[in-house]
C-alpha positions as CSV (number, residue, x, y, z in Angstrom):
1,X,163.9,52.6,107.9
2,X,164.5,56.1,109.2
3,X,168.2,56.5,110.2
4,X,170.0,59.2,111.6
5,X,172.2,60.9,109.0
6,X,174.4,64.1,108.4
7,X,174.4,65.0,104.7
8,X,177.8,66.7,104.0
9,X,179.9,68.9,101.7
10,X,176.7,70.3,99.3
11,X,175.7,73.7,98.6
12,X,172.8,73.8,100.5
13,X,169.6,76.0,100.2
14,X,168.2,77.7,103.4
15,X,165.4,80.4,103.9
16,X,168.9,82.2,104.7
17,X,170.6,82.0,101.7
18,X,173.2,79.4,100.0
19,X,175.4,77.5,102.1
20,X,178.8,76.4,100.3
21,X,179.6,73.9,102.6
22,X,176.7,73.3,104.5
23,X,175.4,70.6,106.2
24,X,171.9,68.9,107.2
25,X,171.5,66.3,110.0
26,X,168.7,63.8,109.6
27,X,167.3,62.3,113.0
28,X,164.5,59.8,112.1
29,X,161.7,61.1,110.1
30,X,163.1,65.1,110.8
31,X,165.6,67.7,110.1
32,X,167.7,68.4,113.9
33,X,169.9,70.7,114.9
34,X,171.9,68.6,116.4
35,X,173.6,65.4,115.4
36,X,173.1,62.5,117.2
37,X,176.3,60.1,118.3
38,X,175.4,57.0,115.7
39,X,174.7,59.5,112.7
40,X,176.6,58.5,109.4
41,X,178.0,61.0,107.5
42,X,177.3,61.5,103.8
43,X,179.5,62.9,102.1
44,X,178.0,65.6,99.2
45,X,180.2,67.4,98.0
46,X,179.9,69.1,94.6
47,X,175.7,69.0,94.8
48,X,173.0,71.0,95.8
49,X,171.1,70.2,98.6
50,X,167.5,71.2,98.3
51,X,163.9,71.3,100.0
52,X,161.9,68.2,98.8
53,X,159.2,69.6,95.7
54,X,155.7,70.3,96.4
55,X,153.4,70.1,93.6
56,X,149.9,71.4,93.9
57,X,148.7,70.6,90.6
58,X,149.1,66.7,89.3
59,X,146.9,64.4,87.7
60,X,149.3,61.1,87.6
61,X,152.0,59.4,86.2
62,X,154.0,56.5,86.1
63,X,151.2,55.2,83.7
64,X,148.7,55.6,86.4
65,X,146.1,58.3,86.7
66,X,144.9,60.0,90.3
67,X,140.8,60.6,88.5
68,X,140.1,56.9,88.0
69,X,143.2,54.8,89.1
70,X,142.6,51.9,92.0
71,X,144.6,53.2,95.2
72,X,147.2,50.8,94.0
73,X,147.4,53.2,90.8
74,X,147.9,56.0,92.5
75,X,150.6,55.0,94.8
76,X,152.1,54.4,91.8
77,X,151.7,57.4,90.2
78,X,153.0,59.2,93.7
79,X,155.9,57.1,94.0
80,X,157.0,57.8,90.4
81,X,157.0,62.0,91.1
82,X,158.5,60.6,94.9
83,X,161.4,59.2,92.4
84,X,161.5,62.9,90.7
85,X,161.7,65.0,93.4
86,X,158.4,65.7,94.3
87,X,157.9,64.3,98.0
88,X,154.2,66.5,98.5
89,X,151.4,66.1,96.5
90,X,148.1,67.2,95.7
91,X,146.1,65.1,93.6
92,X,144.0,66.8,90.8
93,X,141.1,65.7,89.1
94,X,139.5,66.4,86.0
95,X,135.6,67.2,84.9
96,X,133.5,64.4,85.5
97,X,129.8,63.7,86.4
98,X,129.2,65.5,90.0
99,X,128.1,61.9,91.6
100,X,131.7,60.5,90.3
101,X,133.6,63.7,91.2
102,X,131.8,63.0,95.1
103,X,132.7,59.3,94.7
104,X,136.1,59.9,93.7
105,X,137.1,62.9,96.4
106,X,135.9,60.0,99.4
107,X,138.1,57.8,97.6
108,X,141.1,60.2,97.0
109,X,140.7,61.6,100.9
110,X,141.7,58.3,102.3
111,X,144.8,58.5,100.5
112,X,145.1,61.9,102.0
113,X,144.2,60.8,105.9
114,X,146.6,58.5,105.4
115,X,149.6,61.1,104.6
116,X,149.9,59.5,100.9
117,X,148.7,62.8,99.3
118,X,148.2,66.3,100.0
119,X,144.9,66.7,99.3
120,X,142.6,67.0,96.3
121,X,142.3,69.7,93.6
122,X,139.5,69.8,91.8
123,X,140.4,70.6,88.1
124,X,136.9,71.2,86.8
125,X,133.7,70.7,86.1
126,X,133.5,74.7,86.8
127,X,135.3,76.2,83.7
128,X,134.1,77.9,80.9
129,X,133.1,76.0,77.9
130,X,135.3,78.9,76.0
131,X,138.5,77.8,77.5
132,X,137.8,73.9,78.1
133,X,141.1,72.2,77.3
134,X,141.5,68.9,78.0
135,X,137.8,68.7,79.4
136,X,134.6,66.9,78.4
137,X,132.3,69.9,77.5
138,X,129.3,68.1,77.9
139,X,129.7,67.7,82.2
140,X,130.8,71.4,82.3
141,X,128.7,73.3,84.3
142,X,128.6,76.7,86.3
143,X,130.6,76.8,89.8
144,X,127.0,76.7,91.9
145,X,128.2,77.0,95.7
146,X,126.0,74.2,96.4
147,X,128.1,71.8,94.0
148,X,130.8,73.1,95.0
149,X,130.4,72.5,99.0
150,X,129.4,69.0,98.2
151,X,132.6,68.0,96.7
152,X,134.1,69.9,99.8
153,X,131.8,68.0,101.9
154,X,132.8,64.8,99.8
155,X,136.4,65.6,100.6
156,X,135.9,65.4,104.3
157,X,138.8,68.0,104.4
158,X,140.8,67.2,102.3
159,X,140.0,69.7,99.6
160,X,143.0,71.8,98.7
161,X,141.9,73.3,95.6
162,X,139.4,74.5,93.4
163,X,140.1,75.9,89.6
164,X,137.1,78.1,88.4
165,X,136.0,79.9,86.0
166,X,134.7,82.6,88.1
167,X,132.8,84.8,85.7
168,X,130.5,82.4,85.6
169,X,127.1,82.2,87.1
170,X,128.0,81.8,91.1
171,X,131.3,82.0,90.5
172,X,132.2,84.9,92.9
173,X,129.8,82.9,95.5
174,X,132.2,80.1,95.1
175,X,135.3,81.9,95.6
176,X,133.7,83.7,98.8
177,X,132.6,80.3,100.2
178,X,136.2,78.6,99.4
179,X,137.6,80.9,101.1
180,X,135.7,81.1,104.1
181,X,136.8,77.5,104.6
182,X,140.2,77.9,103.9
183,X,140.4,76.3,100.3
184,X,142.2,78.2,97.6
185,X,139.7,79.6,95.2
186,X,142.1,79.3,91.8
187,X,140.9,81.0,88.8
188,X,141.5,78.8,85.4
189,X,140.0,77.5,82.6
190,X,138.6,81.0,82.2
191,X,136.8,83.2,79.9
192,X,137.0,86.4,82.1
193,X,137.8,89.7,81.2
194,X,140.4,92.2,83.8
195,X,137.8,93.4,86.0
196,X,135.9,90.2,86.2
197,X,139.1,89.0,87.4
198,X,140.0,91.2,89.6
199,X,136.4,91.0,90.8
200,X,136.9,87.5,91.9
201,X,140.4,88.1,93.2
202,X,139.1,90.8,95.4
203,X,136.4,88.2,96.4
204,X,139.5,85.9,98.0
205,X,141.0,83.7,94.6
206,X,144.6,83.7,95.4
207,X,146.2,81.3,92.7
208,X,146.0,81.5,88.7
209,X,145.7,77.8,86.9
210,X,148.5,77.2,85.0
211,X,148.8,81.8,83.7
212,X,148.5,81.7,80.2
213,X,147.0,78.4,79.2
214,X,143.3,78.1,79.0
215,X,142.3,81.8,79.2
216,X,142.4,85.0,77.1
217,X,145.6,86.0,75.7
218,X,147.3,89.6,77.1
219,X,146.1,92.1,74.7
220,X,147.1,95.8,74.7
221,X,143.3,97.2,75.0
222,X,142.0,94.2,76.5
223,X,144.4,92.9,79.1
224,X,142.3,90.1,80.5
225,X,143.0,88.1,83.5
226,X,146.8,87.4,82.5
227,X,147.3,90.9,83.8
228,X,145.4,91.1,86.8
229,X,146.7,87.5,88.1
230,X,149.9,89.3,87.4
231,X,150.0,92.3,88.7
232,X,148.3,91.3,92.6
233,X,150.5,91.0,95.1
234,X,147.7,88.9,96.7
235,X,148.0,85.7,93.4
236,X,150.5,83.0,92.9
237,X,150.4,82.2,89.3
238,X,151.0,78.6,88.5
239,X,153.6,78.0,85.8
240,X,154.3,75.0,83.7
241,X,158.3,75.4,82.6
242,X,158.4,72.2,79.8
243,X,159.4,73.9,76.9
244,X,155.9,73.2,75.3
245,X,153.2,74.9,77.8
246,X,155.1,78.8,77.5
247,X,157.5,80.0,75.7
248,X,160.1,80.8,77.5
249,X,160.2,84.3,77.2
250,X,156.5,84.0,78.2
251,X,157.7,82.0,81.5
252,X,160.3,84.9,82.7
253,X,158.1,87.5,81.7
254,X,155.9,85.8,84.3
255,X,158.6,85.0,86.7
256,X,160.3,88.2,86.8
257,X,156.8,90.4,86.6
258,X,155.4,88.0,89.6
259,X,158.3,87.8,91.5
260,X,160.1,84.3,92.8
261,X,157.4,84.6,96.0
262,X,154.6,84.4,93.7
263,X,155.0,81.5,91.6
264,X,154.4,77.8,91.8
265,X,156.0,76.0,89.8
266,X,153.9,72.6,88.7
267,X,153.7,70.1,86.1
268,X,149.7,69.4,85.5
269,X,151.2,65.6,84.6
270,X,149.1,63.0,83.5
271,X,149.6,59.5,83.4
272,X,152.6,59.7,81.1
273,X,155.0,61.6,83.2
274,X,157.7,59.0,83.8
275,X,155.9,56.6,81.5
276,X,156.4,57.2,78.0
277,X,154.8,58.0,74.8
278,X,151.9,55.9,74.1
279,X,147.8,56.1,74.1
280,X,146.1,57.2,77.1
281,X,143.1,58.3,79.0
282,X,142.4,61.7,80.9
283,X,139.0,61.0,82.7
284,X,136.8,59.9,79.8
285,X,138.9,61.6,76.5
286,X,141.4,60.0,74.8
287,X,144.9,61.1,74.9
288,X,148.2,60.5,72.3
289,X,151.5,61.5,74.0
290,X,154.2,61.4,70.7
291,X,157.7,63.1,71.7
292,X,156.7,63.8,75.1
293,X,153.9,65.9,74.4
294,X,150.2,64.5,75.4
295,X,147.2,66.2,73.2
296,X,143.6,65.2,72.7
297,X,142.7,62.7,69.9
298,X,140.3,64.0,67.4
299,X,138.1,62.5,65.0
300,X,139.4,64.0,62.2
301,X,143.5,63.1,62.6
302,X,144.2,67.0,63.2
303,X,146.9,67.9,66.7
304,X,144.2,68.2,69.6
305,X,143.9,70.2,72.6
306,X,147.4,70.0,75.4
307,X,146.1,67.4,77.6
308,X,148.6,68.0,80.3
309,X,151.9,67.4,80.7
310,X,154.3,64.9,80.9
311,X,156.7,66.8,83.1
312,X,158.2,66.6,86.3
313,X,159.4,68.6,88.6
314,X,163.3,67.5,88.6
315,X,163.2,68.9,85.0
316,X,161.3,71.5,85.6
317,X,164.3,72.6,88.0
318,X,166.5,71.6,85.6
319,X,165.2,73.4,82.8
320,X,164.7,76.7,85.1
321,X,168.3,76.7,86.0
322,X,170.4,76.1,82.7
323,X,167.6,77.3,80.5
324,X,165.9,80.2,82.0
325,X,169.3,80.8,84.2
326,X,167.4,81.3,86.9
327,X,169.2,81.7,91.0
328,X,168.9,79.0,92.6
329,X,167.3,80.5,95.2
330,X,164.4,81.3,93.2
331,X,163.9,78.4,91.7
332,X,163.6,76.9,95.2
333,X,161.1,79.7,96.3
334,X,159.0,78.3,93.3
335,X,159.0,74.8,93.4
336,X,159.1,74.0,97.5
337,X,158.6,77.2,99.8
338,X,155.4,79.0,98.2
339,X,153.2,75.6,97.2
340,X,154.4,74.5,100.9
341,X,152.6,77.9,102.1
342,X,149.7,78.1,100.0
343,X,149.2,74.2,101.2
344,X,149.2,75.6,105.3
345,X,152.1,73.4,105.5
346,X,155.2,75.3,105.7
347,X,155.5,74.7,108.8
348,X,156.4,71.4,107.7
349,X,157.5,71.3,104.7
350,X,158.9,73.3,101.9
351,X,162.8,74.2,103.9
352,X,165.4,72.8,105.5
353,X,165.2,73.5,109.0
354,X,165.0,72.3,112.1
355,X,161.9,70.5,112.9
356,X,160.6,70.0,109.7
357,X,160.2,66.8,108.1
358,X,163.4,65.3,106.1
359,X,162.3,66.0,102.6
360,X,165.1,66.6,100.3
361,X,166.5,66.3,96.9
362,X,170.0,65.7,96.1
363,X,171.1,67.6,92.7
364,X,174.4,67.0,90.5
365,X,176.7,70.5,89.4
366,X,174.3,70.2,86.4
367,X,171.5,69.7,88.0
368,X,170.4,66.3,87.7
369,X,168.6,64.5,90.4
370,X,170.7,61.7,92.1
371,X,168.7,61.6,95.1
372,X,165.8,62.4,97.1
373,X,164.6,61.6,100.6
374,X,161.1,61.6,101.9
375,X,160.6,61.9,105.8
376,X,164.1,60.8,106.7
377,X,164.0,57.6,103.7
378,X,165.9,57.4,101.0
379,X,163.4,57.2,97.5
380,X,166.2,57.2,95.5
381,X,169.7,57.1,97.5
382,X,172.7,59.1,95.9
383,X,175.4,56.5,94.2
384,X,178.7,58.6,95.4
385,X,182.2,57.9,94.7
């Protein structure tokens, strides 16, 4: 049950800036300003004390997969990214039949209604053919705006996201009718070159699907859409910091070019994250994960497509702090504050302020998760002392 708390002694993380020796109070299922008479203390000394992570692009884990799971499996699946960190989540799908896609968005919306997820992101079936990835070719087809408003429709508001190829046939449409109903428009998957790009971004696409993977690569002469995502002040580029996705030259190149406000970090986890290596299934192609790395099987025995990732977000953190040596800060800004804004939901989530729900992690001097709290209830509560 909710209690009231004050969290203690940790080097907390504020829109303001760093606080050495901050504090946080914990009233019920919200962050106050003011502590209550019966609040226990605990004492943090020595960690960081972060916003909660929101990731806006996830297709599972904990073994269980958000496109065909039973809502059993996907309260798995969110309570093993609730154990990493990640206490807001949008569910993504990948391609599938449009009458499965429909059936499935109804299904994943009562999740939604009922504050389990953040909504739905539709991860295909409107990518190019060029830049599939981890997709059944044969359901591709192009982003018409009347498939895409009845998987909106389907969604009964619940649609957060769609990732499009948009230089495809009614692609701009579909960007223009997304964003009329306040729906990120999220180019990905993509074939396009710079001006096609910054065609659709003109047209109201504010987010690039996981920059870099699945679309041209940056070339001097032909700079493609890596360069226009980049260089609008108007995109957040999604970025997937494992080690295996980019480089990680590639990922500061981003993160420095973009700026901490306009990058999300996510993980585009599938059913291994927090699972393990094994044999798996992303909607209806088989996936081998071997050393943490999930790729398509192919018939022939050679290393398939990236199928996903098998990260989560703690790491991801991790990884951006000790590897990349990025602030703080900024890694903050990335992971909580701007996927809390592009979700509408700042308000909410994505800080610690007053007001806002009690979503936080609790990280070691190294930066290793020890705890993480989720509308004033402790997932995982911090073994001190």
């Amino acid at each position: 049950m909710a209690a009231r708390k004050v969290l203690t002694g940790a080097r907390v993380v504020l829109p303001t800036g760093t606080l050495t020796d901050g504090r946080v109070i914990v009233d019920g299922t919200k962050i106050a300003g003011h502590a209550p008479d019966d609040a226990s203390t605990v004492d943090l000394t020595g960690h960081w004390l972060v916003p909660g992570f929101v990731d806006i692009h996830n297709h599972g884990g904990g073994g269980a997969s958000f496109t065909s799971g039973t809502a059993d499996d996907v309260l798995k699946g969110v309570r093993t990214h609730q154990e990493h960190g990640t206490t807001t989540l949008v569910a993504s799908t990948v391609t599938g039949s449009m009458d499965f896609l429909a059936e499935r968005a109804g299904f994943l919306s009562e999740l939604a209604e009922q504050g389990d997820l953040a909504g739905i992101h539709f991860e295909g079936p409107f990518i190019s053919p060029c830049r599939k990835g981890a997709h059944d070719e044969t359901l591709l087809r192009d982003p018409d705006p009347a498939d895409v408003r009845k998987l909106m429709d389907a969604a009964r508001g619940q649609a957060r996201m769609f990732t499009l190829a948009t230089e495809m046939r009614g692609g701009i449409d579909s960007v223009r009718l997304l964003a009329e109903h306040g729906v990120i428009a999220a180019i990905g998957h993509t074939d396009a070159t710079y001006e096609q790009t910054v065609e659709a971004i003109d047209a109201g696409a504010t987010v690039a699907t996981h920059l870099f993977n699945a679309m041209p690569h940056l070339e001097h002469r032909t700079p493609g859409p890596i360069a226009a995502l980049l260089e609008d002040e108007r995109v957040t580029v999604e970025l997937i910091n494992d080690g295996t996705h980019l480089h990680p030259a590639a990922f500061q190149l981003a993160f420095h070019h973009a700026g901490a406000k306009r990058v999300a970090l996510i993980t585009d986890a599938m059913d291994a994250a927090g699972f393990g290596d094994g044999e798996y299934m992303l909607g209806p192609l088989a996936v081998e994960v071997k050393d943490s790395v999930a790729r398509l099987v192919t018939e022939d025995g050679t290393p398939g497509s990236i199928a996903g990732s098998t990260l989560t977000l703690d790491r991801a953190f991790k990884r951006a702090a000790t590897i990349d040596k990025l602030p703080v800060e900024s890694i903050v800004q990335a992971i909580s504050v701007n996927p809390a804004k592009l979700l509408g939901a700042y308000d909410r989530i994505g800080s610690l302020e007053p007001g806002k729900d009690a979503d936080l992690v609790v990280l070691d001097s190294e930066f290793a998760l020890v705890g993480v709290m989720r509308k004033g209830e402790w997932v995982i509560e911090p073994q001190l002392g």
